[in-house]
PLY file of the C-alpha trace (Angstrom):
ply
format ascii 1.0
element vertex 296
property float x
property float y
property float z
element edge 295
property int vertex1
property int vertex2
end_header
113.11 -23.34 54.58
110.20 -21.89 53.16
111.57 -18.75 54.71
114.59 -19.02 53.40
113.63 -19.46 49.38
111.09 -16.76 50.02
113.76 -13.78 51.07
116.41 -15.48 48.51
113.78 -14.67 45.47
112.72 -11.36 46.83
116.24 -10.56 47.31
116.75 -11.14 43.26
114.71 -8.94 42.33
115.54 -6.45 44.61
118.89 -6.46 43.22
117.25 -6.06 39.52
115.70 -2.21 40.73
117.69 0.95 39.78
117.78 2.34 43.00
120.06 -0.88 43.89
122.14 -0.83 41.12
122.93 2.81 41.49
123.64 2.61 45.34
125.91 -0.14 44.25
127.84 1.95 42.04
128.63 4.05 44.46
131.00 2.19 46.64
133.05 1.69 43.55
132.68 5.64 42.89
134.21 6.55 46.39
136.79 3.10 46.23
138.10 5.01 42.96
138.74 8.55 43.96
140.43 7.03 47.39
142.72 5.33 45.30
143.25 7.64 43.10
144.29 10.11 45.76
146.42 7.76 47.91
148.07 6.99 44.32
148.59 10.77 43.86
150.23 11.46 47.20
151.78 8.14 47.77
152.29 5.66 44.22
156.46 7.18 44.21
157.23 6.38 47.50
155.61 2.77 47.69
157.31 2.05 44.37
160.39 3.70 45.46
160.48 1.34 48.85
159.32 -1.66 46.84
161.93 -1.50 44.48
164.25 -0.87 47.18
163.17 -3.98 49.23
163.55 -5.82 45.68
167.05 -4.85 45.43
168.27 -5.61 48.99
167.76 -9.61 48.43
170.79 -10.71 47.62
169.72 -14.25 46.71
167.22 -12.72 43.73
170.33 -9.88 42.53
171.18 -12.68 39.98
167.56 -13.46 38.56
167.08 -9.53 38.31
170.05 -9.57 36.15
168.70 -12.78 34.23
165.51 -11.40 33.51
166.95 -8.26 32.37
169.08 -9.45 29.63
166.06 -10.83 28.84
163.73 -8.16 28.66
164.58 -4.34 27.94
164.11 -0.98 30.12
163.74 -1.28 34.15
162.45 -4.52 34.88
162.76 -3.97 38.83
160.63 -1.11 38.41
158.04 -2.47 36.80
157.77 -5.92 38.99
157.86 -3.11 41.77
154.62 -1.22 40.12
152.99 -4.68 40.00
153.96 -5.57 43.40
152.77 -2.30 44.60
149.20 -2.86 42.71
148.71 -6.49 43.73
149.64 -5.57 47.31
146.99 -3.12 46.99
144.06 -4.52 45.30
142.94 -7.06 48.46
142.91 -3.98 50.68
140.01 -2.38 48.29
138.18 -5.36 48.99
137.86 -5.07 52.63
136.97 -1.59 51.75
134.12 -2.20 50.06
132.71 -4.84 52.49
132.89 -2.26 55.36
131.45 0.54 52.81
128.59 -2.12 51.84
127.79 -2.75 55.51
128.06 0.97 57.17
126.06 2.70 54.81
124.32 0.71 51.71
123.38 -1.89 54.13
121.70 0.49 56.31
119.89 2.11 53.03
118.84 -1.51 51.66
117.37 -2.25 54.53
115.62 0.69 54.76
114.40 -0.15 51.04
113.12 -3.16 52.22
111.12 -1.84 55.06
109.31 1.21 53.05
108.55 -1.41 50.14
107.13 -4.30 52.18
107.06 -3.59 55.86
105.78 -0.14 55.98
103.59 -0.19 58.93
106.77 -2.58 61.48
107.94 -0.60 63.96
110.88 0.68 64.22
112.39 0.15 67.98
116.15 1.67 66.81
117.65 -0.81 68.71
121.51 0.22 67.69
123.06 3.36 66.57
124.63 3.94 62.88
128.52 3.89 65.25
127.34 0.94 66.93
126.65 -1.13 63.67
129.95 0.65 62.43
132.05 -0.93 65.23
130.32 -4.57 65.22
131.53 -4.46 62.05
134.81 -3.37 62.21
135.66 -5.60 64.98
133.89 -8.70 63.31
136.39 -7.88 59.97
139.72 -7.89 62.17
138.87 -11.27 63.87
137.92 -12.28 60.26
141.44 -10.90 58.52
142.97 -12.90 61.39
141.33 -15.76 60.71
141.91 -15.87 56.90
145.76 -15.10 57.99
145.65 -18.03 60.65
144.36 -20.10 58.08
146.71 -19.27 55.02
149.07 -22.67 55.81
145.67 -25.15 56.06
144.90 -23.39 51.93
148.00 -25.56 50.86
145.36 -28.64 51.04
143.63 -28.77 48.60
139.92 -29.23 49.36
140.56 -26.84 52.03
141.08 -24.04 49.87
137.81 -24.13 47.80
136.00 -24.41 52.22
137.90 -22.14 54.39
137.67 -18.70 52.95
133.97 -18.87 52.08
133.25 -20.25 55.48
135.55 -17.49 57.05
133.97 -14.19 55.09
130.45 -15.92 55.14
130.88 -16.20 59.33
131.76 -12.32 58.93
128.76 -11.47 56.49
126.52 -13.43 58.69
127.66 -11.45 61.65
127.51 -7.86 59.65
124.52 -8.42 57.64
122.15 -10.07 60.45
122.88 -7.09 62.90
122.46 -4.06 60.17
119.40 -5.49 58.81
117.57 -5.38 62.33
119.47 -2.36 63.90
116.79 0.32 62.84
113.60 -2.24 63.27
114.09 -4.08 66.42
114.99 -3.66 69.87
118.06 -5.03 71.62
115.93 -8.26 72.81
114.12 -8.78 69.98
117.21 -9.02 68.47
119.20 -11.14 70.52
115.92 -13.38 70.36
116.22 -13.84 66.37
119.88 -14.11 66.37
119.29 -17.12 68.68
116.43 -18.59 67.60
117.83 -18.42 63.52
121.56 -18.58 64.20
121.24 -21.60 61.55
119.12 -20.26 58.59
121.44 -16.93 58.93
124.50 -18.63 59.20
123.59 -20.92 55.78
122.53 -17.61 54.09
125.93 -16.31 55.23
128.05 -18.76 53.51
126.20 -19.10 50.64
127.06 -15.43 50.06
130.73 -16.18 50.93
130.50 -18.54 48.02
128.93 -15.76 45.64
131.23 -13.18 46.62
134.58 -16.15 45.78
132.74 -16.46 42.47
134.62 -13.06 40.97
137.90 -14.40 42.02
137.83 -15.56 38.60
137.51 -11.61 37.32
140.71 -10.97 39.83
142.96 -14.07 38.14
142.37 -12.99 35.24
143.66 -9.36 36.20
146.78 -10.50 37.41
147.61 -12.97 34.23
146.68 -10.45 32.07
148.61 -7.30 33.94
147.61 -5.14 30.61
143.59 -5.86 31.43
144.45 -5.34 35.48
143.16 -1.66 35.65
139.62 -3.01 33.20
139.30 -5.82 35.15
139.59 -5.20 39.04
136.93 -2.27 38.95
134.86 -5.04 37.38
135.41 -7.30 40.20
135.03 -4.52 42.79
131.66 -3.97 41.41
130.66 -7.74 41.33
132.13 -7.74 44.51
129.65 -4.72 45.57
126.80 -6.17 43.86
127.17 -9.54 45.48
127.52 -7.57 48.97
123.84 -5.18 47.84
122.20 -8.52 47.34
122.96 -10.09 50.75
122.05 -7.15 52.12
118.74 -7.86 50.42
118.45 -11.56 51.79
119.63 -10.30 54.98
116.81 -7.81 55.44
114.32 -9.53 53.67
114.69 -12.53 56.00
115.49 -10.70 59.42
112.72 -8.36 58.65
110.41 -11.05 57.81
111.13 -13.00 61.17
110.56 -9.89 63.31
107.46 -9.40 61.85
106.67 -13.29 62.38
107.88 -12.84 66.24
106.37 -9.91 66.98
102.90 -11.10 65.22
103.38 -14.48 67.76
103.77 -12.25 70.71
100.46 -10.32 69.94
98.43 -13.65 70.09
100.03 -14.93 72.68
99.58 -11.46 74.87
95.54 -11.62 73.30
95.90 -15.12 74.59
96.93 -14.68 78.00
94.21 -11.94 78.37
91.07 -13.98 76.61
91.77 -16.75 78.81
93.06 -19.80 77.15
92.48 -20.27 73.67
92.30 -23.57 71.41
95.15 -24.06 69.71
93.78 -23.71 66.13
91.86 -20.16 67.09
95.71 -18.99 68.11
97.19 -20.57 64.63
94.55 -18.33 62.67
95.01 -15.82 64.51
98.63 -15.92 63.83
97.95 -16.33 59.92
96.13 -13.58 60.03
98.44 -11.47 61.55
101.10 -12.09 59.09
98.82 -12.01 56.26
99.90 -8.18 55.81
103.75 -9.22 55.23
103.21 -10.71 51.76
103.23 -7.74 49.91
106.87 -7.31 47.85
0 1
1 2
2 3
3 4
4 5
5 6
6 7
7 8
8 9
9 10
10 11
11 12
12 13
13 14
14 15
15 16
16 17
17 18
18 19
19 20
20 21
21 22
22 23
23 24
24 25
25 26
26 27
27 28
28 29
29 30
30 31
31 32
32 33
33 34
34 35
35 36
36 37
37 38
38 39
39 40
40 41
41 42
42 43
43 44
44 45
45 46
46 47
47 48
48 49
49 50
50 51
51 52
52 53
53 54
54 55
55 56
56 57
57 58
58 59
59 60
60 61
61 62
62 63
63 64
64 65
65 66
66 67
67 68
68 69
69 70
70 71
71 72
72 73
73 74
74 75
75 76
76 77
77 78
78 79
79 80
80 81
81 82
82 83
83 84
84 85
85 86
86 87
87 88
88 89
89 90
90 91
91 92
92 93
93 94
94 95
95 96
96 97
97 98
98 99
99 100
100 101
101 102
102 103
103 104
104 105
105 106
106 107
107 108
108 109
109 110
110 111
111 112
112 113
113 114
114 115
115 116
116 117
117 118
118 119
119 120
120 121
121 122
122 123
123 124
124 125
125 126
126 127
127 128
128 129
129 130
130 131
131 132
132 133
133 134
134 135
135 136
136 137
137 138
138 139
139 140
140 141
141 142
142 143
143 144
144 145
145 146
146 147
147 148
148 149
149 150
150 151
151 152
152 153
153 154
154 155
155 156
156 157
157 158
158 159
159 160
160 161
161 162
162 163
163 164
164 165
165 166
166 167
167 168
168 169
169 170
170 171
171 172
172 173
173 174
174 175
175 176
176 177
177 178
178 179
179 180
180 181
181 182
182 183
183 184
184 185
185 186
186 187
187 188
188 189
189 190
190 191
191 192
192 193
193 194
194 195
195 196
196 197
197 198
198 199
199 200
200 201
201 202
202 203
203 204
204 205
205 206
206 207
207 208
208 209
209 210
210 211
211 212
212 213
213 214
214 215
215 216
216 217
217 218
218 219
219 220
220 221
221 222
222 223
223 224
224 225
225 226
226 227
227 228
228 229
229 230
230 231
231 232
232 233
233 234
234 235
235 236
236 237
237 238
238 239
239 240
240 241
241 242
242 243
243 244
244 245
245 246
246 247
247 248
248 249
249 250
250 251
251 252
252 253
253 254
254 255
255 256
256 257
257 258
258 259
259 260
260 261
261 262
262 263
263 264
264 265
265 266
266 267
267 268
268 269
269 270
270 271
271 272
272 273
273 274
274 275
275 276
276 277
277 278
278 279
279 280
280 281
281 282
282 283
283 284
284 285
285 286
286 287
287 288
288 289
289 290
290 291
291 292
292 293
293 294
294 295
């Protein structure tokens, strides 16, 4: 636990330095100019093919001519547009997670390590396509799993459990593996996966929960379809910002363990070759040893 609150603050006011806030601009930055050039090249032809699909129900021809008395100019067109942009806009979010973790994850994580663990080894213990891949395979089994679970989100308490337990499972997963791929070796990791599957898991969640909180931001954009284009980038960067700062946590704790593990293993290996040692002379020993992580 103690841990756990200690990498949570640090993780704060991580997120509070410029270098963070810039890097998570960024992901917004690139999000914008790939929409803006899929809209260039390809915003006719989806509306075209919307509209299209629109017209070919037979059972809504008679509420298209309803709401068109109604209301003047093309009204098929513009539910198209919408349809189009709301169709869209969910897509930008799994963007940005798999931005987040294949390149400002790494480069938090770095942060982390120059700032407070500049003397831990780094054992490169998976490559920048390796963490890629983990993390596009962990995303697909999580969009099936949102996808498998759509019908369950009809009950209500479910709705307000699954999805935060779903994309916390997949930041858990992302997050734990990117913040020790530079720092520690295959086994070491494997060892702290194991040994802190629950602490990681909780801190995984918990960020699920953070990153539902701007779903608010996104309602909003689609009741107020005049605000949509304000709002979403809004929500894209909360979105962002939520991912930078469990990055942060992530590192801050994984990095924190390693150094605790690797500290344990270099009394236990002075241990072993003093002969045995009382148990209090190994827990100072230990202290002492991880005296040097406290620094922010």
């Amino acid at each position: 636990m103690r841990l756990l609150l200690d990498s949570f603050w640090r993780a704060v006011a991580y997120c509070m330095l410029p270098r963070v806030i810039v890097l998570s601009l960024l992901p917004l930055g690139l999000m914008v100019v790939l929409a803006a050039g899929l809209g260039y090249f390809y915003w006719d032809s989806a509306v075209t093919w919307t509209r299209g699909a629109l017209d070919a129900w037979p059972l809504l021809s008679s509420f298209w001519a309803w709401i068109g008395r109604l209301f003047s100019g093309d009204v098929t067109f513009a539910l198209a547009s919408l349809v189009v942009v709301f169709a869209a806009t969910p897509l930008i979010v799994v963007v940005c997670l798999l931005i987040v973790a294949g390149f400002m994850a790494p480069a938090l994580t770095k942060l982390v390590g120059e700032r407070r663990f500049p003397s831990l080894e780094q054992k490169k213990g998976a490559s920048f396509l390796g963490s890629v891949a983990r993390s596009l395979g962990v995303t697909i089994l999580a969009l099936i799993a949102l996808v498998v679970s759509m019908p369950l989100w009809l009950i209500p308490p479910l709705v307000l459990i699954l999805p935060p337990l779903i994309w916390g499972w997949l930041t858990y997963r992302v997050m734990s593996f990117d913040a020790l791929a530079e720092h520690a070796s295959p086994e070491e990791r494997a060892a702290l996966l194991r040994a802190h599957r629950l602490p990681l898991l909780c801190i995984g969640v918990l960020c699920g929960y953070l990153g539902a909180a701007p779903s608010i931001v996104w309602a909003s954009g689609l009741l107020f379809a005049a605000a949509f284009f304000v709002l979403v980038p809004i929500a894209i960067w909360i979105y962002t910002l939520v991912f930078a700062f469990s990055a942060l946590w992530f590192a801050h704790y994984c990095l924190d363990a390693l150094a605790r593990l690797r500290a344990q293993r270099a009394v236990a290996e002075a241990s072993a070759a003093n002969g045995a040692t009382p148990a209090l002379e190994a827990e100072e020993a230990s202290k002492a040893a991880l005296s040097q992580w406290g620094s922010p």
